[in-house]
N, C-alpha and C positions, 0 to 999 in steps of 0.2 A: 623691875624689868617690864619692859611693853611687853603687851599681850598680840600676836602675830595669829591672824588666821587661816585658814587652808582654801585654795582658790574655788571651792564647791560654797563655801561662806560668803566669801565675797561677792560670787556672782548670784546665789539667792535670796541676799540680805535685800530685805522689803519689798521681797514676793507677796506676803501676807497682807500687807495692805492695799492689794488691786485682787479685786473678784475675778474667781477664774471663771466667771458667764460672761465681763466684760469681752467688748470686740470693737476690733476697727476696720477701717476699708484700708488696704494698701495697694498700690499696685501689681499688680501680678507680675511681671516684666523684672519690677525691683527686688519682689521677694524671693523671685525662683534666683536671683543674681547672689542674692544672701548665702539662698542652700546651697546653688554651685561652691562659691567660696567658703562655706564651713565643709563643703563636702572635698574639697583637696585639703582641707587642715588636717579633718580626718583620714583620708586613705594617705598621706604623706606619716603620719603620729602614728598611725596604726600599727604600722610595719614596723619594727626596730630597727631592721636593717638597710631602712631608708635612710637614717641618720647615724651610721658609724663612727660619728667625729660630731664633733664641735662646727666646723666647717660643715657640714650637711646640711645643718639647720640653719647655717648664717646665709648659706647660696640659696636655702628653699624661702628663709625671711626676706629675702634682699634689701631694698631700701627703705626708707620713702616714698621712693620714685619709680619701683620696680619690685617686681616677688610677691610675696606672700603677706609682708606686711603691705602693702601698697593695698593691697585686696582690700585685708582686712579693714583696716583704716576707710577706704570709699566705702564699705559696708558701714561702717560705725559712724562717722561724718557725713555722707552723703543719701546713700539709700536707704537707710531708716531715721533719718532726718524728719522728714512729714510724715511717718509713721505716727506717730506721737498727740492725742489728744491734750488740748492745753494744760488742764489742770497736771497731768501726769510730766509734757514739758519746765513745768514750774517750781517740781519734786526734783528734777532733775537737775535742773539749773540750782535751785536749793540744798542741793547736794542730801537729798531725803533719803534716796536709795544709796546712798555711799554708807558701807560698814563703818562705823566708828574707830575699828580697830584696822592695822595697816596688815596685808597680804603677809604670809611668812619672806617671801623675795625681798622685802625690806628691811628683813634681819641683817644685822653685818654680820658679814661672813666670819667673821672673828668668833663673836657670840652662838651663830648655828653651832658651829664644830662643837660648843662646850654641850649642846643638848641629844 
């Protein structure tokens, strides 16, 4: 059976190999755009009864093209795009910081229920 990790894994995996005295220049502009939009992910996720349904969460994600995914996504593709010193874009491209093992969301659903 694959081994499934918990999403606190996946998004720490190869922290360890970048120095936490490392730094870079970003824009100010871009990064306070970052905080605003993790900052509705949280006060949206925060609250339980922001999301009563299934539907709560698919109207706060919307598309692509709209919502909260759209955010995210311009945060991830676009404003910390030039964030990124070469050699650490190269890890990235290299797929260096990608866990080895796939998120638990990638279990089928079949297999979850039996654990």
């Amino acid at each position: 059976m694959a081994e499934y990790t918990t999403v606190e894994e996946q998004a720490e995996y190869g922290l360890d190999a970048i120095s936490s005295d490392r730094t870079v220049e970003v824009s100010l502009r871009d990064l306070f755009y970052v905080y605003q939009v993790l900052g509705e992910f949280v006060r949206f996720f925060h609250q339980p009864n922001h999301y009563p349904d299934i539907e709560s969460i698919e109207k706060f994600l919307g598309t692509p093209n709209e919502g909260g995914f759209r955010l995210l996504a311009e945060c991830y593709f676009q404003k910390m795009r030039d964030m990124w010193p070469e050699d650490i874009i190269e890890k990235i491209e290299n797929s260096t910081f990608q866990h080895p093992s796939k998120p638990y969301y990638y279990q089928p659903v079949d297999e979850a229920d039996k654990t």
